[in-house]
KOLSE-874654 format. One record per atom (N, C-alpha, C, O): residue in three letters; residue number from 1; atom name; x, y negated, z. Coordinates in steps of 0.05 Angstrom, whole numbers. Each point is the difference from the previous one (the first is absolute). Example, Ala and Ser with C-alpha at 12.3 -4.5 7.8 and 13.67 -1.06 7.14 Angstrom:
// residues 2
R residu num atome     xx     yy     zz
R    ALA   1     N    264    114    156
R    ALA   1    CA    -18    -24      0
R    ALA   1     C     18    -24      0
R    ALA   1     O     21      0     13
R    SER   2     N    -28    -21    -27
R    SER   2    CA     16    -24      1
R    SER   2     C    -15    -22     14
R    SER   2     O     10    -22      4
//
This chain:
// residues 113
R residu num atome     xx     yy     zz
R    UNK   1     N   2097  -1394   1714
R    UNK   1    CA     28      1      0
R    UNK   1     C      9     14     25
R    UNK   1     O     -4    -13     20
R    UNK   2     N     15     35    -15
R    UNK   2    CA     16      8     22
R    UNK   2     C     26      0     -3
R    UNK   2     O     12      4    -22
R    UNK   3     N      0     -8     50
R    UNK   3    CA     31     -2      5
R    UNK   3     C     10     18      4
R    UNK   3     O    -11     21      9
R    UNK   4     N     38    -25    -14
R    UNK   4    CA     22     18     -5
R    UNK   4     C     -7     24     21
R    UNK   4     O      0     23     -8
R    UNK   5     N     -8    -31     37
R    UNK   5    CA      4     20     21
R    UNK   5     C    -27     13     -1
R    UNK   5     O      1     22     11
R    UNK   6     N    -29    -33    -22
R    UNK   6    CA    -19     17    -11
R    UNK   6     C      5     25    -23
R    UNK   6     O    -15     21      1
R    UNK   7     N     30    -24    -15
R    UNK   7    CA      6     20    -15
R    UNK   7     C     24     16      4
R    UNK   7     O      8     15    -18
R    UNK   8     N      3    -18     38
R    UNK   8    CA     13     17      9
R    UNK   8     C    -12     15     17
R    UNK   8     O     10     21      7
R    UNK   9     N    -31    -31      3
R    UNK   9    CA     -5     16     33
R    UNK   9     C    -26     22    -28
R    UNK   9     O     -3     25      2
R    UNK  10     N    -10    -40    -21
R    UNK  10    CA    -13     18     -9
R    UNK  10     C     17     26    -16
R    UNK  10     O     -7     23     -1
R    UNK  11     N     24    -31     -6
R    UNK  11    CA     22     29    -14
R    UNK  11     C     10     17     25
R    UNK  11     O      5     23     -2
R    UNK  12     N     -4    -36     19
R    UNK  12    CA     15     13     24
R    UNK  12     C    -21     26     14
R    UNK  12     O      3     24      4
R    UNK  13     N    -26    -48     -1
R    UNK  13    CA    -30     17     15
R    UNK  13     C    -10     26    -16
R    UNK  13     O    -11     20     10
R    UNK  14     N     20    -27    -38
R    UNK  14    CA     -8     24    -30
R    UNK  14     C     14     31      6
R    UNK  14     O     -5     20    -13
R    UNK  15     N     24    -23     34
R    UNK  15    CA     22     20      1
R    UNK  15     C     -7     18     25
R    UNK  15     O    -16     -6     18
R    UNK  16     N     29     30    -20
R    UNK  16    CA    -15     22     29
R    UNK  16     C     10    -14     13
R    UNK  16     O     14    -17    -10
R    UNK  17     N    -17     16     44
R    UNK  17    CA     23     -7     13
R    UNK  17     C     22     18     13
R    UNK  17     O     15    -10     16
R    UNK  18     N    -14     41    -24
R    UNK  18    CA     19     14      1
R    UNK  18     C     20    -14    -30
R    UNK  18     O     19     15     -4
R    UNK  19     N    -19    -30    -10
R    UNK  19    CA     18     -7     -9
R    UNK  19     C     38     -7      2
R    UNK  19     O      5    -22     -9
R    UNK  20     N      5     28     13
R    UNK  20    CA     31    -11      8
R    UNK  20     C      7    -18     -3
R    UNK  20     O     14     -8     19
R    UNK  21     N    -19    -16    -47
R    UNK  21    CA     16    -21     -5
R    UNK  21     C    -26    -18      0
R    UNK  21     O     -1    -17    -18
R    UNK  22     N    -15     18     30
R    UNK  22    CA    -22    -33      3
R    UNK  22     C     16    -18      4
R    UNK  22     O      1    -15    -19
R    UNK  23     N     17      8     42
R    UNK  23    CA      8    -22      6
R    UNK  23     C     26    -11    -22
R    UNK  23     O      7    -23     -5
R    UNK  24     N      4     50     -5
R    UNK  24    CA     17    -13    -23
R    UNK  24     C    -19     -3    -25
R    UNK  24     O      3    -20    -14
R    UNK  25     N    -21     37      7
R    UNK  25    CA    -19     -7    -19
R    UNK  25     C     -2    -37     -1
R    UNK  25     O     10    -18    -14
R    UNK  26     N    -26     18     33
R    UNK  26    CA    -13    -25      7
R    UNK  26     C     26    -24      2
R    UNK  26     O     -4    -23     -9
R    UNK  27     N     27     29     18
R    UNK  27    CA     38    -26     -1
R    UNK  27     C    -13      1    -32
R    UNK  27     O    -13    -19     -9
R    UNK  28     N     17     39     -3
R    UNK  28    CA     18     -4    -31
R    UNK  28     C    -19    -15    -11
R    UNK  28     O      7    -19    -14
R    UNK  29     N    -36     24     19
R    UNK  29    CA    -20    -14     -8
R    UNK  29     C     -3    -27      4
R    UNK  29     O    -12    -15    -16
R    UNK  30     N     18     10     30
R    UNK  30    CA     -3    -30      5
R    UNK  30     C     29    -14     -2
R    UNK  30     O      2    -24      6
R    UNK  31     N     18     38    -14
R    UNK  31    CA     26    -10    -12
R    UNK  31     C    -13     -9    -28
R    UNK  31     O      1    -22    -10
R    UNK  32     N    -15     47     -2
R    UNK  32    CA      2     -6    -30
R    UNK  32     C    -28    -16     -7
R    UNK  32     O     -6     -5    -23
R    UNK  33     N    -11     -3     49
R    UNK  33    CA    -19    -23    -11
R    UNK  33     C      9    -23      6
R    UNK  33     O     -4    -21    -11
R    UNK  34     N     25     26     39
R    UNK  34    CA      7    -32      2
R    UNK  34     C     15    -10    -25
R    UNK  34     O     -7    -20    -13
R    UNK  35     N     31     37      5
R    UNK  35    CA     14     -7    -16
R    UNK  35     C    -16    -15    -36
R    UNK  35     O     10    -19    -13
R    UNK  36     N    -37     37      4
R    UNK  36    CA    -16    -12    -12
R    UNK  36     C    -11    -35      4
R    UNK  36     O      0    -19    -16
R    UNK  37     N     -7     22     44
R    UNK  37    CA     -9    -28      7
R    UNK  37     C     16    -21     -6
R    UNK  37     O     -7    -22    -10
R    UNK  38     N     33     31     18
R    UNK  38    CA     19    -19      5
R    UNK  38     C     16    -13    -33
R    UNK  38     O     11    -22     -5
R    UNK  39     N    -16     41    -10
R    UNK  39    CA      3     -7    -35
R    UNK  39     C    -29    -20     -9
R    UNK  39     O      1    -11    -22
R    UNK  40     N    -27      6     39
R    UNK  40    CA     -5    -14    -11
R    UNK  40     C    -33     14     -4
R    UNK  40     O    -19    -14     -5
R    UNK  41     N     19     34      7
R    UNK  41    CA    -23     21     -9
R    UNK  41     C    -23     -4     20
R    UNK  41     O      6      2     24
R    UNK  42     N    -27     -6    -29
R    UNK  42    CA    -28    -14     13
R    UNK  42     C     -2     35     17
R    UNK  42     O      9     19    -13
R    UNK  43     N    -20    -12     39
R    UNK  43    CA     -7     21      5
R    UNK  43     C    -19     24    -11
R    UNK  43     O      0     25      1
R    UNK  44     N    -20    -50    -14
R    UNK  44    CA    -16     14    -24
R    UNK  44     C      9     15    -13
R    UNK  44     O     -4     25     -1
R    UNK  45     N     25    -41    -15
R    UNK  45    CA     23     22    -21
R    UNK  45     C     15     22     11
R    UNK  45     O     -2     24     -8
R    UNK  46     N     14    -31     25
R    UNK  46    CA     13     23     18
R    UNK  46     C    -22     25      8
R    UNK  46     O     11     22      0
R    UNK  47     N    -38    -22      6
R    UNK  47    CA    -21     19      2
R    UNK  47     C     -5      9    -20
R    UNK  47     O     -2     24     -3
R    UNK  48     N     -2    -44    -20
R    UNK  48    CA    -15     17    -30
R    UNK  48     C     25     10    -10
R    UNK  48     O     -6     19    -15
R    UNK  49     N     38    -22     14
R    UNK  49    CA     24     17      1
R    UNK  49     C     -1     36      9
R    UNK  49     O      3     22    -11
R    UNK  50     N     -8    -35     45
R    UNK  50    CA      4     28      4
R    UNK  50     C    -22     17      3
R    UNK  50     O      3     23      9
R    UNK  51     N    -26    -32    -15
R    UNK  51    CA    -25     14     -3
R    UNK  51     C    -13      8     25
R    UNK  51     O     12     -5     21
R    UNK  52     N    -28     12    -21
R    UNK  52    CA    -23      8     27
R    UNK  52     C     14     11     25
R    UNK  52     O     14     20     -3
R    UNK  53     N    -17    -31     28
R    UNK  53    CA     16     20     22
R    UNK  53     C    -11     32      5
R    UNK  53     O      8     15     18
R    UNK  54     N    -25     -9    -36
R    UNK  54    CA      1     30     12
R    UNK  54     C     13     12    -24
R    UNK  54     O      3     25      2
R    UNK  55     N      6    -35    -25
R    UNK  55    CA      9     13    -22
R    UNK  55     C     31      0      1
R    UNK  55     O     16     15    -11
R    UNK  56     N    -11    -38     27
R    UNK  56    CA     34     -9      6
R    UNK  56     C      2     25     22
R    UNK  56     O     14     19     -3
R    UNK  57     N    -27    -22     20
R    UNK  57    CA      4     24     22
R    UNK  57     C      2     30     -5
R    UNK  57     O      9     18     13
R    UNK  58     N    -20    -19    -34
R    UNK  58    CA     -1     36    -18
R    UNK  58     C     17      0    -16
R    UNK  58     O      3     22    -12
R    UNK  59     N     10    -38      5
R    UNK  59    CA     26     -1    -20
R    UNK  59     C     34      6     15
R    UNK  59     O     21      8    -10
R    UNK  60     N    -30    -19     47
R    UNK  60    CA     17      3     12
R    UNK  60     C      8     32      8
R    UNK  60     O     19     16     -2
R    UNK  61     N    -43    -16     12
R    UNK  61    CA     -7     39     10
R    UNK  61     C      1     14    -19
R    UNK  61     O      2     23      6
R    UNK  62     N     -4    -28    -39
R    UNK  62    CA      9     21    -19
R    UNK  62     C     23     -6      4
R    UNK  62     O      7     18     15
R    UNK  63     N     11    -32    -19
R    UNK  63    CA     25     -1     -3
R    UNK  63     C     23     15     25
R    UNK  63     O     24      7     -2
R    UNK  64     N    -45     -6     26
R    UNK  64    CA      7     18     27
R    UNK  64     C      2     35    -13
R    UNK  64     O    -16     13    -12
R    UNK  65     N     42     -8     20
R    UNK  65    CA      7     28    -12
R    UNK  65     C    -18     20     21
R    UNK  65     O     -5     -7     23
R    UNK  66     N     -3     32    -34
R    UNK  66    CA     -9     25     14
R    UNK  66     C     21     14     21
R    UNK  66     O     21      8     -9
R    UNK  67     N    -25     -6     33
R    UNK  67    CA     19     21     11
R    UNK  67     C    -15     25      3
R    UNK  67     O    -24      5      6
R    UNK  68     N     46     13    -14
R    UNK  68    CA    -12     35      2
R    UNK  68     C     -8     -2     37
R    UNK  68     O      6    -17     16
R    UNK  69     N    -19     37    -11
R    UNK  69    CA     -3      5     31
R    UNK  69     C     15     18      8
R    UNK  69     O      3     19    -15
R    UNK  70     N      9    -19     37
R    UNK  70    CA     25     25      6
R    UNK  70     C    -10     22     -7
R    UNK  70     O    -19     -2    -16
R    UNK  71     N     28     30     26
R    UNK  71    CA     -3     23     -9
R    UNK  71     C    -21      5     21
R    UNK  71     O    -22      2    -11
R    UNK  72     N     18     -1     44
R    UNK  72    CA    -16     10     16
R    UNK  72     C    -26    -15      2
R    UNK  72     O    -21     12      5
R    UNK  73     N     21    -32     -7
R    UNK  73    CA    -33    -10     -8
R    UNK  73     C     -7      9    -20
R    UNK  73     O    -19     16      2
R    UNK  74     N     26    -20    -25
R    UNK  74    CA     -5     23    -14
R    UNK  74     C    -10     25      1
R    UNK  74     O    -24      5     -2
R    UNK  75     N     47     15      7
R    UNK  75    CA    -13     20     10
R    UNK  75     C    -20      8     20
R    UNK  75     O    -16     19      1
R    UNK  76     N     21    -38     16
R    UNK  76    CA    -26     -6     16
R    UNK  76     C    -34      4     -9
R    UNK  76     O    -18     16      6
R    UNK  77     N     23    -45    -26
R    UNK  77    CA    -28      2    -27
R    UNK  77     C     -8     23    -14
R    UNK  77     O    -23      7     -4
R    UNK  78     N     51      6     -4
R    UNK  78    CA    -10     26     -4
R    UNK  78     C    -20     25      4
R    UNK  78     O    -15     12    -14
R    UNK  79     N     26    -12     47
R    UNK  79    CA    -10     19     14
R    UNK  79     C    -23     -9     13
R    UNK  79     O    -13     16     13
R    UNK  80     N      7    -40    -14
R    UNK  80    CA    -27    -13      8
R    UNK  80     C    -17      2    -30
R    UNK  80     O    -24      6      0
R    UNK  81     N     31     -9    -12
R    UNK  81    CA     -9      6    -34
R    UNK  81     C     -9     37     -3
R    UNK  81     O    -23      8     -4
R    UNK  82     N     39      4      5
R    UNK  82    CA      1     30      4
R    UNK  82     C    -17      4     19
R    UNK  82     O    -17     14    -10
R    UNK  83     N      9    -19     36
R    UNK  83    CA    -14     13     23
R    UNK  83     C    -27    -18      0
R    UNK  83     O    -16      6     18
R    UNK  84     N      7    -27    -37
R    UNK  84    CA    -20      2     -8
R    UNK  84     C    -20      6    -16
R    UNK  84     O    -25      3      2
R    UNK  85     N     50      0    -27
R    UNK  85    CA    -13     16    -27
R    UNK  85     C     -9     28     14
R    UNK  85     O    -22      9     -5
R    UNK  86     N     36      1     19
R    UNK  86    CA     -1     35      6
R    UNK  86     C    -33      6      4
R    UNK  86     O    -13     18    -10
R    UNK  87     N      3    -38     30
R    UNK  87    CA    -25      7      7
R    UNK  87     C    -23     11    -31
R    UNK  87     O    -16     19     -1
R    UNK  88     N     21    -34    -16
R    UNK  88    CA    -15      7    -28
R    UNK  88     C      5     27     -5
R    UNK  88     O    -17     14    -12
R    UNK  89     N     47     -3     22
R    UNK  89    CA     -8     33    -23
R    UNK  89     C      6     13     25
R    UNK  89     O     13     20     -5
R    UNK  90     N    -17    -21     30
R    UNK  90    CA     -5     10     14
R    UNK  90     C    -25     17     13
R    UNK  90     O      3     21     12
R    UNK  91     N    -25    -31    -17
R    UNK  91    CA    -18     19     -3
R    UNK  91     C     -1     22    -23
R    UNK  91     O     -3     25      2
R    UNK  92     N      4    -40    -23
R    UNK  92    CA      3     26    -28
R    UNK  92     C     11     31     15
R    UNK  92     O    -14     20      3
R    UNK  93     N     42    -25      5
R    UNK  93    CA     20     11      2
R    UNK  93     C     -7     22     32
R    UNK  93     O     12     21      4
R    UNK  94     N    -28    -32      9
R    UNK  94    CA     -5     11     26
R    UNK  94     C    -24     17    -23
R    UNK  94     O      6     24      0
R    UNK  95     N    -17    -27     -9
R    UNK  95    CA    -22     22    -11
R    UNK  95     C     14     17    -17
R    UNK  95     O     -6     23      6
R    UNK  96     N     24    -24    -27
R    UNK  96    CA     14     16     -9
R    UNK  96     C     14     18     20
R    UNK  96     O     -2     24     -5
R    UNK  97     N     17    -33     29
R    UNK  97    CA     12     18     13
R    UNK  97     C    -21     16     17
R    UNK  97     O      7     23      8
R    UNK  98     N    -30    -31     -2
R    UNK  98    CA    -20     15     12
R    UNK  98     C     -8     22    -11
R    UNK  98     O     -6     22     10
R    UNK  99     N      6    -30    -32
R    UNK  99    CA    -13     22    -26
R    UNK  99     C     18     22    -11
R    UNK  99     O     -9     21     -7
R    UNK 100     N     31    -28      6
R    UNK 100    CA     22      6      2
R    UNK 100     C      3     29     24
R    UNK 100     O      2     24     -5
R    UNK 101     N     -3    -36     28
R    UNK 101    CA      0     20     27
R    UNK 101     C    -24     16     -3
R    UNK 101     O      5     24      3
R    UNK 102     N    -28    -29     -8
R    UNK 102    CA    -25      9     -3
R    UNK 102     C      9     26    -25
R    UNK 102     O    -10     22      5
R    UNK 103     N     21    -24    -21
R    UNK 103    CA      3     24    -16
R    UNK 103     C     18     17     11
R    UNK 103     O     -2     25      0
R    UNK 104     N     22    -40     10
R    UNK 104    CA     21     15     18
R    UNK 104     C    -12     23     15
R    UNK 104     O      6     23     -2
R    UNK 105     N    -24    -34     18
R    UNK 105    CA    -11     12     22
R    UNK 105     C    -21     24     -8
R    UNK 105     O    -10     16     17
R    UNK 106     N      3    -16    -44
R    UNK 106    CA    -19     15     -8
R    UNK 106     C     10     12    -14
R    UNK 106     O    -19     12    -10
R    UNK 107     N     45     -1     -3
R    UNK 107    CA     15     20    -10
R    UNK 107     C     11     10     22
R    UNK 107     O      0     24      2
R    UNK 108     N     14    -42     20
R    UNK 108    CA     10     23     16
R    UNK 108     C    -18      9     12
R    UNK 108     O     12     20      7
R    UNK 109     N    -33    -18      2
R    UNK 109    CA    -23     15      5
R    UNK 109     C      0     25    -14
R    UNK 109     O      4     23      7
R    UNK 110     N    -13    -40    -44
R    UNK 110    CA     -2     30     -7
R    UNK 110     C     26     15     -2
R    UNK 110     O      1     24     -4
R    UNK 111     N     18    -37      6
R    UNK 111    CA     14     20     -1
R    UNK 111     C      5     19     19
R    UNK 111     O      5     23     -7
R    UNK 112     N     -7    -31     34
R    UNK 112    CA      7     21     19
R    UNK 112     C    -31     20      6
R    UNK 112     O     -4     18     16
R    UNK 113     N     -8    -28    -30
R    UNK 113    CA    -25     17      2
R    UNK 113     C      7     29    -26
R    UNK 113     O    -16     18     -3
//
């Protein structure tokens, strides 16, 4: 059997701790087990109710909305995204332009010959 403040600290512990609302997570939680207890409900019941603390804790963080990321981190990622992909067609591209000059250089030859 664990108590009330065991299963809170385990739903609580289940959570990042960049979280925002742990400590209101954790009030409301223990509003709505005390309030269980207090009708009468064995703690048992109240656990097999709200089901496992890491499944209560993933029900909380889905319910946590997405925020977009501003525009300059972002673009930030971008160009850290971009300036590492580059290295891959960067060699290709240095041999084409070599080859490239290399014919250059051998028509204008012949030509001024």
């Amino acid at each position: 059997m664990t108590t009330m403040d065991d299963y809170i600290r385990q739903v609580v512990d289940r959570m990042p701790s960049g979280t925002p609302l742990r400590a209101q997570i954790a009030q409301e939680l223990t509003a709505l087990i005390g309030e269980r207890l207090s009708r009468g409900q064995s703690m048992d019941e109240v656990r097999r109710q709200l089901g496992d603390p890491a499944s209560f804790a993933d029900s909380y963080l889905s319910a946590e909305p997405l925020v977009a990321a501003a525009f300059w981190p972002r673009a930030g990622a971008k160009i850290v995204d971009f300036t590492s992909s580059r290295r891959s067609w960067r060699w290709p591209l240095w041999w084409c332009v070599r080859a490239a000059l290399a014919r250059w250089a051998t028509w204008e030859l012949a030509c001024r010959s």
